[in-house]
Structures are given as structure tokens and as C-alpha cells.
C-alpha positions as CSV (number, residue, x, y, z in Angstrom):
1,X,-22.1,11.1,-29.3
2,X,-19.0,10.5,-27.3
3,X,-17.2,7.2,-26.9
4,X,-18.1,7.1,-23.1
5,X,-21.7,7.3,-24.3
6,X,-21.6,4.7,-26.4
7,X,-19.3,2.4,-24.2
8,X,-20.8,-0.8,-23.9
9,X,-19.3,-3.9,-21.3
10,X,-20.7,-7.0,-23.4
11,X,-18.4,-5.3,-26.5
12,X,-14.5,-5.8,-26.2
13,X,-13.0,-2.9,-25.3
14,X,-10.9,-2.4,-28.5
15,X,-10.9,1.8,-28.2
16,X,-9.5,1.6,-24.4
17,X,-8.0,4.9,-24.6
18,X,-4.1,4.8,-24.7
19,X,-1.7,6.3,-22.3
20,X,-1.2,8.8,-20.7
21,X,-4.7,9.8,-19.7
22,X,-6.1,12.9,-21.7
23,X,-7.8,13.9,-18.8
24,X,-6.6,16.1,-15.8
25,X,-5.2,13.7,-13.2
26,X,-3.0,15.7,-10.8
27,X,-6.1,17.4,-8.8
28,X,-5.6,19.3,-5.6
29,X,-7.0,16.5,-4.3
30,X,-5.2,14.2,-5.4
31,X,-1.6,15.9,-5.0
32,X,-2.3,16.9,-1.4
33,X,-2.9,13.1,-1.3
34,X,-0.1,12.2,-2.6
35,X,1.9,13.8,-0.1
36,X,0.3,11.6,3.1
37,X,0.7,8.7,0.9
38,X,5.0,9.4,-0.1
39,X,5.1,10.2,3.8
40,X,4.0,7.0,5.1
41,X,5.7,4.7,2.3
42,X,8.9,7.0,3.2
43,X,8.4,5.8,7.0
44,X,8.0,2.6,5.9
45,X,10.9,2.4,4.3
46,X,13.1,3.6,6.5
47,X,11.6,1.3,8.8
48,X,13.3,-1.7,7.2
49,X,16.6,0.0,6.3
50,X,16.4,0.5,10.0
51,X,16.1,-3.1,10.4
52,X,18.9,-5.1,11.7
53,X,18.4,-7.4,9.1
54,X,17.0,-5.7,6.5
55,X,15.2,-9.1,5.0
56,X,14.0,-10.2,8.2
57,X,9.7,-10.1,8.0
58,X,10.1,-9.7,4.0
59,X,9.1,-13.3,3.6
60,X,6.2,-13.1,6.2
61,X,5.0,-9.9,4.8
62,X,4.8,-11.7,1.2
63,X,3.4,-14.8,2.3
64,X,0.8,-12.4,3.9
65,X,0.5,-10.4,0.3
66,X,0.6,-13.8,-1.3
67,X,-2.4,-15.7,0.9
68,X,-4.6,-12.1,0.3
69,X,-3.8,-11.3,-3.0
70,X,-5.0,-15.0,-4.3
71,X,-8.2,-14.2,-1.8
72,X,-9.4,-12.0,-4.0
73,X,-10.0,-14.6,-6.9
74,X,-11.2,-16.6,-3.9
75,X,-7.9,-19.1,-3.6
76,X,-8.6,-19.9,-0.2
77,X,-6.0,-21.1,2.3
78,X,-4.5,-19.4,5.9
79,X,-1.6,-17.7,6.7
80,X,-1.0,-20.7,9.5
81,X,-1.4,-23.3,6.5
82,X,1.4,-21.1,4.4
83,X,4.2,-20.1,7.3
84,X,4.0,-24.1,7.5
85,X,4.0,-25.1,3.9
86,X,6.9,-22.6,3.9
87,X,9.6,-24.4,6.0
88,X,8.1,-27.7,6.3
89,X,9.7,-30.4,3.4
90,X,6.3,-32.9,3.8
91,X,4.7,-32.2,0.4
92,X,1.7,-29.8,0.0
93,X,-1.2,-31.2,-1.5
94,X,-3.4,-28.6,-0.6
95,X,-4.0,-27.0,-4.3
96,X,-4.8,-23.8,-3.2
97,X,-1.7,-23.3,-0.7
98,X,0.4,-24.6,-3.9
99,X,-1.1,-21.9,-6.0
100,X,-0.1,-19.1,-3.0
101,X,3.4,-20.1,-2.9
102,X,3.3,-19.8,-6.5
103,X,2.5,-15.9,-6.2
104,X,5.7,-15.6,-3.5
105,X,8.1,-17.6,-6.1
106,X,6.4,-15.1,-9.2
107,X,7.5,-11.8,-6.5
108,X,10.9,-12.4,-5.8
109,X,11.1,-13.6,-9.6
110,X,9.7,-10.3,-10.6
111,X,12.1,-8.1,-7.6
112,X,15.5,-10.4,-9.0
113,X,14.7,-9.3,-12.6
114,X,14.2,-5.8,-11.5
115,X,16.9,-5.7,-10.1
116,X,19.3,-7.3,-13.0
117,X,17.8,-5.3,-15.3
118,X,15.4,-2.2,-13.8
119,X,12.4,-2.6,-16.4
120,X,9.1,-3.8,-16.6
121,X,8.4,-5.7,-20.3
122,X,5.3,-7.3,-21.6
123,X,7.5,-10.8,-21.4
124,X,8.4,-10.2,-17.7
125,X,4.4,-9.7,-17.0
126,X,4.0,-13.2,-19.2
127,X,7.0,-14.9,-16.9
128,X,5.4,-13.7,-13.8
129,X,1.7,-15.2,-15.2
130,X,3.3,-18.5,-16.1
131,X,5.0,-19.0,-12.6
132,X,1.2,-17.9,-10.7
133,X,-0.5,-20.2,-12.7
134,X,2.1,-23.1,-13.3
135,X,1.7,-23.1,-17.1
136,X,3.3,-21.9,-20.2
137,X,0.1,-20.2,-21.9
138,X,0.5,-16.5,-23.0
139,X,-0.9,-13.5,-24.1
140,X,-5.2,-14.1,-24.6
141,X,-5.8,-15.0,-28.6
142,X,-9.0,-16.9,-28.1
143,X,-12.5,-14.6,-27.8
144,X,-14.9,-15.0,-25.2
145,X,-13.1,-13.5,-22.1
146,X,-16.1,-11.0,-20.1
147,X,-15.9,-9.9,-16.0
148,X,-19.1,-10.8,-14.8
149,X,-21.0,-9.4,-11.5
150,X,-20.3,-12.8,-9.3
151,X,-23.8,-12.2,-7.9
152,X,-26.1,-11.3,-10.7
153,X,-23.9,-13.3,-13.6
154,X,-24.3,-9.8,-15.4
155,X,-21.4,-8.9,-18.1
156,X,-19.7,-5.8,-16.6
157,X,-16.9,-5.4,-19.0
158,X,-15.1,-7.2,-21.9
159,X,-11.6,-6.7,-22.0
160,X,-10.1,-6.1,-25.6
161,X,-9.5,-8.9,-27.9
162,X,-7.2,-10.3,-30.4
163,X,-3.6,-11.2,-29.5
164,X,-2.2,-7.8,-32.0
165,X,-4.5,-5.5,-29.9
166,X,-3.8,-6.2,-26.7
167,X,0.1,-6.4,-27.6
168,X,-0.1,-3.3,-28.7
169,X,-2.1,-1.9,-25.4
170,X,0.8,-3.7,-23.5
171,X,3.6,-1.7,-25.5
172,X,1.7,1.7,-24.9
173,X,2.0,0.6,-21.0
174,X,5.4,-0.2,-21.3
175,X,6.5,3.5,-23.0
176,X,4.1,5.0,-20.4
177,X,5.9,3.3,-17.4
178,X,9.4,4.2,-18.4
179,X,8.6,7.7,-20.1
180,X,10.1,10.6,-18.4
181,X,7.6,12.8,-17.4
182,X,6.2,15.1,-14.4
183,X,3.5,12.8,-13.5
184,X,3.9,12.2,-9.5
185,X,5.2,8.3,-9.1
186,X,2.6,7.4,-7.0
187,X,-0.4,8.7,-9.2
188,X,1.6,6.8,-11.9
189,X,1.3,3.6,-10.0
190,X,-2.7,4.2,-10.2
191,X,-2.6,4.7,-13.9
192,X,-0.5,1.7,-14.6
193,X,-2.8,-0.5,-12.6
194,X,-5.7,0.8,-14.0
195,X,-4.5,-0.1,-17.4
196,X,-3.1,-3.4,-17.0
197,X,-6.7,-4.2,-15.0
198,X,-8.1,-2.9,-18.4
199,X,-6.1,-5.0,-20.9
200,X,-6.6,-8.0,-19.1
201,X,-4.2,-9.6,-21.2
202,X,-4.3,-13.5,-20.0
203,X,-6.6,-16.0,-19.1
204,X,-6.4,-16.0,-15.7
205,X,-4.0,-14.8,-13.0
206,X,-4.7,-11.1,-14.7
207,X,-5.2,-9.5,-11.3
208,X,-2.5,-11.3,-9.2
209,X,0.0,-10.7,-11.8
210,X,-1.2,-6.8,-11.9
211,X,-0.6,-6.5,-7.9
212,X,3.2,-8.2,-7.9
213,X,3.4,-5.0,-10.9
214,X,2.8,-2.7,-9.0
215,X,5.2,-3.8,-5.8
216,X,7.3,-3.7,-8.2
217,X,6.8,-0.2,-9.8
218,X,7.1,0.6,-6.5
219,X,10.8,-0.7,-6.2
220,X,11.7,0.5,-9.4
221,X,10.8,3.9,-8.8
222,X,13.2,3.8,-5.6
223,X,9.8,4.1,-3.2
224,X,10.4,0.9,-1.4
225,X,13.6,-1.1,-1.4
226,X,11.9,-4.4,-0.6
227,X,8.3,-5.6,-1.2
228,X,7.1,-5.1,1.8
229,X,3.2,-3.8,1.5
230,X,0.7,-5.8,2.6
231,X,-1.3,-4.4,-0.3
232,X,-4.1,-6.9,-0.9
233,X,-5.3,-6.6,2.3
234,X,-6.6,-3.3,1.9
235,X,-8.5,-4.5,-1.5
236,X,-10.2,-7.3,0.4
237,X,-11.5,-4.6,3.2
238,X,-12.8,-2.8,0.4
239,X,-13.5,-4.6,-2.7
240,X,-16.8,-3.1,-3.6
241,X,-14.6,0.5,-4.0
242,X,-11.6,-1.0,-5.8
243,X,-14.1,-2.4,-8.7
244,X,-16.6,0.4,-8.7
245,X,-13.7,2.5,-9.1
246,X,-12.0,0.6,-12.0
247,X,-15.3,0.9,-13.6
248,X,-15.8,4.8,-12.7
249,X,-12.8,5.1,-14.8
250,X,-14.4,2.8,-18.1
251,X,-17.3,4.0,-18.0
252,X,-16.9,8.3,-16.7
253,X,-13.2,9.0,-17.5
254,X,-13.2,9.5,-13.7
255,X,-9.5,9.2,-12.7
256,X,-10.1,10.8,-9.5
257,X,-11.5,8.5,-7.3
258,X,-9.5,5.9,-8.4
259,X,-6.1,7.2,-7.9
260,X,-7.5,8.5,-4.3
261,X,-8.6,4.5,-3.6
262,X,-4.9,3.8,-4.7
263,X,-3.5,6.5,-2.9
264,X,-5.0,5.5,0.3
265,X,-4.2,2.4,-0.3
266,X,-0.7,3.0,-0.1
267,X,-0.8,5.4,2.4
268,X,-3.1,3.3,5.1
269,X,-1.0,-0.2,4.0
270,X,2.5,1.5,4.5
271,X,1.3,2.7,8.3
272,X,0.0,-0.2,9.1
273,X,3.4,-2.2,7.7
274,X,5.3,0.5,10.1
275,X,3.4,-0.1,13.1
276,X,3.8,-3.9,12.6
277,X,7.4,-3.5,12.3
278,X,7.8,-1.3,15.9
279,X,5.6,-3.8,17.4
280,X,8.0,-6.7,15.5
281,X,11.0,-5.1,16.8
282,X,9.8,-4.2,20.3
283,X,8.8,-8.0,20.9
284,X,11.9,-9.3,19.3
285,X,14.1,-7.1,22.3
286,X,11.5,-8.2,24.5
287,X,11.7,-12.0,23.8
288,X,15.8,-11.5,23.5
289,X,16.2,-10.2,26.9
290,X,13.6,-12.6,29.0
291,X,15.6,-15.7,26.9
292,X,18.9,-13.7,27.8
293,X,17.6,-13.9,31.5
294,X,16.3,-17.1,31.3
295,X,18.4,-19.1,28.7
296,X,22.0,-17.5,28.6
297,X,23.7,-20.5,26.9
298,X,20.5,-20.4,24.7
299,X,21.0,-16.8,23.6
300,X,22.6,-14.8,21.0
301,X,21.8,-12.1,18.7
302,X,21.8,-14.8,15.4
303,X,19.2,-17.0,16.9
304,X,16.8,-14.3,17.6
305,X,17.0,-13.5,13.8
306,X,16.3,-17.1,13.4
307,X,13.2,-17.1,15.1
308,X,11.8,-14.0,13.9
309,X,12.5,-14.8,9.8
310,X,8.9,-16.3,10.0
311,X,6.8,-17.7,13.2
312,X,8.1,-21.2,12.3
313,X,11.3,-22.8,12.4
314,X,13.4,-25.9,13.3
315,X,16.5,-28.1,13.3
316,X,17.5,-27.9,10.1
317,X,16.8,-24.1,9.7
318,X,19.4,-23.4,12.8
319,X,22.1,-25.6,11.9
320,X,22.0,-23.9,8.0
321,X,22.6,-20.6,10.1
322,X,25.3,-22.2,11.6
323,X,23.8,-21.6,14.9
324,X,25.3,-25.7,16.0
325,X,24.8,-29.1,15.1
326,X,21.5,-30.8,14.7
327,X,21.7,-32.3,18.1
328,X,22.8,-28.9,19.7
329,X,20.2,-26.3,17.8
330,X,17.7,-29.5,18.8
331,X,18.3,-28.5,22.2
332,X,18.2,-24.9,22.1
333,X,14.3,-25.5,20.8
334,X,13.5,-28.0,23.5
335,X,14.6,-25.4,26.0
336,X,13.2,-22.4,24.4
337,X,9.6,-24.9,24.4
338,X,9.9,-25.5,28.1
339,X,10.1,-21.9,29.5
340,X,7.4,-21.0,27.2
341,X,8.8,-19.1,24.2
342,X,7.6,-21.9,21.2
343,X,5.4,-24.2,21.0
344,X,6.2,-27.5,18.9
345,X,4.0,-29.6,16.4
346,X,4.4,-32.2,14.5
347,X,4.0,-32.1,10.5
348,X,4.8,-35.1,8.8
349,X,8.1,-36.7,10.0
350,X,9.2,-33.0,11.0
351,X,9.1,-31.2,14.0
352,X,8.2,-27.6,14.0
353,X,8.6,-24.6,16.4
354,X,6.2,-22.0,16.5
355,X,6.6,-18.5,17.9
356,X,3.3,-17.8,19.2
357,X,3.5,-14.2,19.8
358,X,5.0,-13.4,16.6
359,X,1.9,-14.9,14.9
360,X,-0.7,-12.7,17.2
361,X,1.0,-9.7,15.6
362,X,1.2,-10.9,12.2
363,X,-2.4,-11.8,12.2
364,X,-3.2,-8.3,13.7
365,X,-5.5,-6.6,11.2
């Protein structure tokens, strides 16, 4: 009998195969998706090295990836909530926004490591964990951890137990990232998912610290500069694929439709992240040249980054640009309020500024 036969999801899954994959994995399929995939994350990235500031939208875009990726373990708060709680110093008590802002700090943890030190380590994965989930716990050594159908309460898998094992399912992961092989980047991605899905190694935060991975697989392998995919989103529109697929690969060996779901992913996630750039851009030279027209000792290139870093902003955040004093960057927002271009509100003792139109296109779908 083989062991897919006799795979069973109330057992832990001690014999989860090690990588790489015996099976085929590069199909024509799959390779001819690849290529649509490396095209549109290629287009992407050009995109922001295009950028006049190549950070600008990198904070929205992961305060986006933040607020969805914690969706899916049904941490519930709004982007609105989040570009607040971002720049706004009156203290967040909503536990769910705390825990979002979390996953952005564990990111541009997980991007400053990379980038010290280009490799991804079991004790990174722990850091990253420990930052989500504000605690110092580790690697699982309790039993008891099962996925269960949220519906029916019925066990669907059991993740392997005991500390040694899944240390040593994390090392495998680790050679497997960093071998040198012929295995196409992106299908790589898919596998390394996959498996840290399948190892579940913590408590909780498993699959929020698995998506910051693969962002940053993505960096390492020089596929993206910045973290800028919107990745979750795609995983929300189509949950009931992502986890049929996970288990296609437990339970068949079938690769395939998983590293297309991945694929596509990428692909439909990157073209959405270049549109939302041109349409970025295109507002930002619109805006610029009706507050050139309208504003001229309001204008210059430096505030229009300003205002475009994320849809809020305010005093403080102009004069720390060195765009004026308090009293002088308070004007320019009065002014850019009265002919139309933000709108203000009051959050705590602060005043905030809101660019309006730069929300409507972040919250385009």
C-alpha cells in the first residue's frame, strides 16, 4: 500500500515527504505558466524602480497585505482603521488593528534581515512569529495541534509533532531554499510555501508568518526589490482553492494545481499592483498640476510625495520632511482642505488630512 493510501489527517504527519519533491513539478503547464507569471512580476518591478520615489506606496501596499493577510485567520479590522492607526500617535486599543501593525513591523523586520544578511533561517521564521504574535513562544513541543474544517469541526490535517521533528523538517526547508538547483524561482516559491504550510511549526501565526516568507523569497531571489504584492488578497478571493489545493498535494502528491494557484497568484497580484501604480502615478501629476494652478505657494514636488506616502498625513509629518514649520505646513493643509484636495478629521488631540482620491484607488479591488 502506498503512504498516500494510508495517509490519515487525525495522525500527525511525521512522514511529510522531504524536499525537493520526488515528483515531476516543472509541467508544460506549469513552465508556460511561469513565464506569464516572471512577466507581470518583471513589470511590476520595473514599475517601482520607475517610481520617483522608489518607497512611495510600499507602506500602503503592506498595510494593505498586512489588514488581508490577518483576514484570513479572521483578524478583522479596515484599511481606513490602519492608514489611521499608522500616523496618528492616540493609542490603538483596537486589538485586532494592534495585531495588523504587528504583521507590517514583522515585514520590514524580515526585508532589513534579508537584506544584512540574504538568508532565510528557521530562527528568522521564529523572530518573525514572535513580532506577529507579540510573544516570545517558539517552535510547537506540546501535542494536540489539528486544522479543522471551520464549518463541520472535521480534523483535516495534523501537522507533525514533536519539537526534534519539525526542526528537522525546517532544516530540510532551509537546504532546499538555498540549494542551487534548476528548479524555476517562482515554482520554488510554491514548494516552499507548501512546506512551511505543512510543518506548521508554531502555535499560531503559522500562516501569516508563511506569506511575509514568501515576499521575501521573492526579494531574495532578486524578483522584486520591495514587497510590494498585495498577495493576500488574492487568497481571500479564493480561499476554498488555496486549501483544497494544499490538501491535493497531502493527500494526491498533486503538485500541479497548486503551483498553478501560486502561479496565478503572482501573476494576477503583480498586474493588478502595476495598474494601481499607473493609476497612482497618473493621479499624483494630476493632483500636482490642479494644486500647481490653484495653490502655487502651496506646491512643490516634495509635498506631493508627502501626500501620496499614504492617504493620511499632517503637521508633524510635513515639518519632519522639512517642508516648513508647524505653523507654515499647518497652512499648506488648511489650504489644500479648502479647494478640495483633503479632507480633515479629528482623531484624538490630532488633526488628520485625508487624500480622498488616493483612498478610492487603494480600495479598488
Amino acid at each position: 500500500m502506498s503512504e498516500k493510501a494510508t495517509y490519515n489527517p487525525e495522525i500527525p504527519y511525521n512522514d511529510l515527504p522531504l524536499l525537493p519533491p520526488q515528483a515531476e513539478i516543472e509541467s508544460t503547464r506549469i513552465l508556460k505558466k511561469t513565464i506569464t507569471a516572471s512577466r507581470a512580476l518583471s513589470e511590476l518591478k520595473g514599475a517601482i524602480t520607475n517610481l520617483p520615489n522608489a518607497t512611495l506606496f510600499i507602506d500602503t501596499i503592506n498595510l494593505q497585505e498586512a489588514q488581508a493577510s490577518s483576514a484570513i485567520e479572521n483578524i478583522i479590522t479596515t484599511q481606513d482603521e490602519l492608514f489611521k492607526a499608522s500616523i496618528a500617535e492616540k493609542r490603538n486599543d483596537n486589538p485586532a488593528t494592534k495585531e495588523v501593525m504587528h504583521y507590517k513591523d514583522a515585514l520590514w523586520y524580515g526585508v532589513e534581515q534579508i537584506e544584512k544578511r540574504p538568508i532565510l533561517t528557521t530562527n528568522l521564521f521564529v523572530a518573525l512569529m514572535q513580532i506577529i504574535k507579540e510573544n516570545q513562544s517558539g517552535i510547537r513541543n506540546a501535542p494536540g495541534t489539528q486544522l479543522k474544517n471551520p464549518a463541520t469541526g472535521k480534523v483535516v490535517y495534523t501537522p507533525p509533532e514533536g519539537e526534534q521533528i519539525i526542526r528537522e523538517k525546517l532544516k530540510n526547508l532551509e537546504d532546499f531554499i538555498h540549494a542551487e538547483d534548476a528548479i524555476d524561482p517562482l515554482v520554488k516559491m510554491a514548494i516552499i510555501h507548501y512546506q512551511f504550510e505543512a510543518i506548521h511549526p508554531f502555535f499560531d501565526g503559522n500562516g501569516r508568518t508563511g506569506r511575509i516568507i514568501l515576499l521575501l523569497y521573492l526579494n531574495m531571489a532578486e524578483l522584486l526589490s520591495l514587497p510590494a504584492l498585495y498577495l493576500s488578497n488574492y487568497i481571500i478571493e479564493h480561499k476554498d482553492q488555496y486549501y483544497t489545493n494544499l490538501r491535493k498535494v497531502t493527500e494526491d502528491g498533486n503538485w500541479e494545481d497548486w503551483i498553478l494557484y501560486m502561479l496565478d497568484m503572482i501573476e494576477q497580484t503583480a498586474l493588478k499592483g502595476r495598474n494601481q501604480i499607473t493609476s497612482i502615478e497618473n493621479l499624483m501629476r494630476e493632483m500636482g498640476k490642479e494644486i500647481q494652478q490653484r495653490l502655487p505657494k502651496v506646491y512643490s514636488k516634495d509635498l506631493m510625495e508627502e501626500l501620496f506616502i499614504l492617504p493620511y498625513t499632517k503637521r508633524n509629518q510635513l515639518e519632519k520632511a522639512g517642508l516648513g514649520n508647524l505653523k507654515t505646513v499647518g497652512n499648506y493643509l488648511k489650504e489644500l482642505e479648502l479647494e478640495g484636495f483633503l479632507k480633515s478629521e479629528q482623531v484624538g488631540k490630532e488633526k488628520l488630512y485625508l487624500n480622498f482620491r488616493l483612498l478610492e484607488i487603494l480600495r479598488l479591488k
